[in-house]
C-alpha positions as semicolon CSV with decimal commas, in nm:
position;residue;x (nm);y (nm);z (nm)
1;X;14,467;3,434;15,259
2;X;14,360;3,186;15,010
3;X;14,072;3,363;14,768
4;X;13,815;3,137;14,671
5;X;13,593;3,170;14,369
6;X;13,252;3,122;14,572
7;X;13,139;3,540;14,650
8;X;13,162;3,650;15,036
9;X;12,924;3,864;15,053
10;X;12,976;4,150;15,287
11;X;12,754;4,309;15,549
12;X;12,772;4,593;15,769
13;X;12,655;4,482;16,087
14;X;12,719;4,121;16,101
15;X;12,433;3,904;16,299
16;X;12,647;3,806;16,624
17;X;12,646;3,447;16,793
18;X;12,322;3,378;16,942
19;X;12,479;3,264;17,289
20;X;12,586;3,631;17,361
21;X;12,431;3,910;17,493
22;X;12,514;4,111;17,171
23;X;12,265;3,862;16,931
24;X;11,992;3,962;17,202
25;X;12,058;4,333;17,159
26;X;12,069;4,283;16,812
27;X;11,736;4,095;16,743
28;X;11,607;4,335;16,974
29;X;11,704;4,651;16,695
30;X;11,565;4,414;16,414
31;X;11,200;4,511;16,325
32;X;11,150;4,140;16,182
33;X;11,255;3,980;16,484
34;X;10,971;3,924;16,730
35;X;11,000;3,856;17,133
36;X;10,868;3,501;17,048
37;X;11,194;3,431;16,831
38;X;11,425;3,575;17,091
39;X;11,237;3,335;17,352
40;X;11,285;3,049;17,143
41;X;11,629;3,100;17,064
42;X;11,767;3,252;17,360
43;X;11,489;3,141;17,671
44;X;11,490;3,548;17,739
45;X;11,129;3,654;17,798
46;X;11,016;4,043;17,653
47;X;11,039;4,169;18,030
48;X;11,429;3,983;18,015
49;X;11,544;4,169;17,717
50;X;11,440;4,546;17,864
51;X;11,624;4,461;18,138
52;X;11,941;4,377;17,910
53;X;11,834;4,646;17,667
54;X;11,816;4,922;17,996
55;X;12,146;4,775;18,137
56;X;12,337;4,788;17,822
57;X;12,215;5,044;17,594
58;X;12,262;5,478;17,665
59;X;11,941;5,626;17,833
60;X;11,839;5,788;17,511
61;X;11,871;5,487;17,291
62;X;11,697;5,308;17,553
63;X;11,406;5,533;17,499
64;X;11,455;5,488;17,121
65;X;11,412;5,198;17,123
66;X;11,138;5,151;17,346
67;X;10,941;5,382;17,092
68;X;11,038;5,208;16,845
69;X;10,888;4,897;16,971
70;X;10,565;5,008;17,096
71;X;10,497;5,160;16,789
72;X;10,561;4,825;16,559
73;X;10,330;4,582;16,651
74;X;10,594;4,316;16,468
75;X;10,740;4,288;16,757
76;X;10,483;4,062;16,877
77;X;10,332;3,777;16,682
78;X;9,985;3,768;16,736
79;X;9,956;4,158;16,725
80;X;10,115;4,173;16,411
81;X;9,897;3,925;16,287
82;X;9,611;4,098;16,392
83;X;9,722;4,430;16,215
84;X;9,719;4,225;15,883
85;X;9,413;4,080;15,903
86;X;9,237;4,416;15,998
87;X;9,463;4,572;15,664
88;X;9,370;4,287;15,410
89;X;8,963;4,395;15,492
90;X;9,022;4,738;15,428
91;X;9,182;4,636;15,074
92;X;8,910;4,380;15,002
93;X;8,653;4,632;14,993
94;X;8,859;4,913;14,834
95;X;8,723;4,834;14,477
């Protein structure tokens, strides 16, 4: 193997191909990730991926997860939006 002198840099958990199941799973784990980017890339609709998300995950990281994303309103766009626009007024008038 031929080194080159441009860096590689190294990650843990790769990001897979998008055409597989396993980018789906793992923009679903990603907190910056919403369901509207997984739609657009992918077609899967938010009821799509718990389906894939029940199928292929354990029953207790199922649950994990689905904590995990009620709790984060990044998930979905417009909520998310919402929760900064509500935080930005309580720091305006913080003085």
């Amino acid at each position: 193997m031929k080194k080159t002198k441009i860096p590689q840099t190294r990650v843990k958990n790769p990001e897979p191909d998008v055409r597989t199941v396993d980018w789906i799973i793992w923009a679903a784990w990603a907190d910056r990730i919403t369901f509207e980017e997984i739609f657009e890339k992918t077609g899967k609709k938010e009821s799509e991926v718990i389906k894939i998300m029940r199928r292929t995950l354990k029953p207790k990281s199922f649950q994990n997860w689905r904590k995990r994303v009620r709790e984060k309103s990044i998930k979905h766009r417009s909520l998310f939006k919402k929760k900064r626009e509500k935080e930005s007024r309580k720091t305006n008038f913080i003085i």
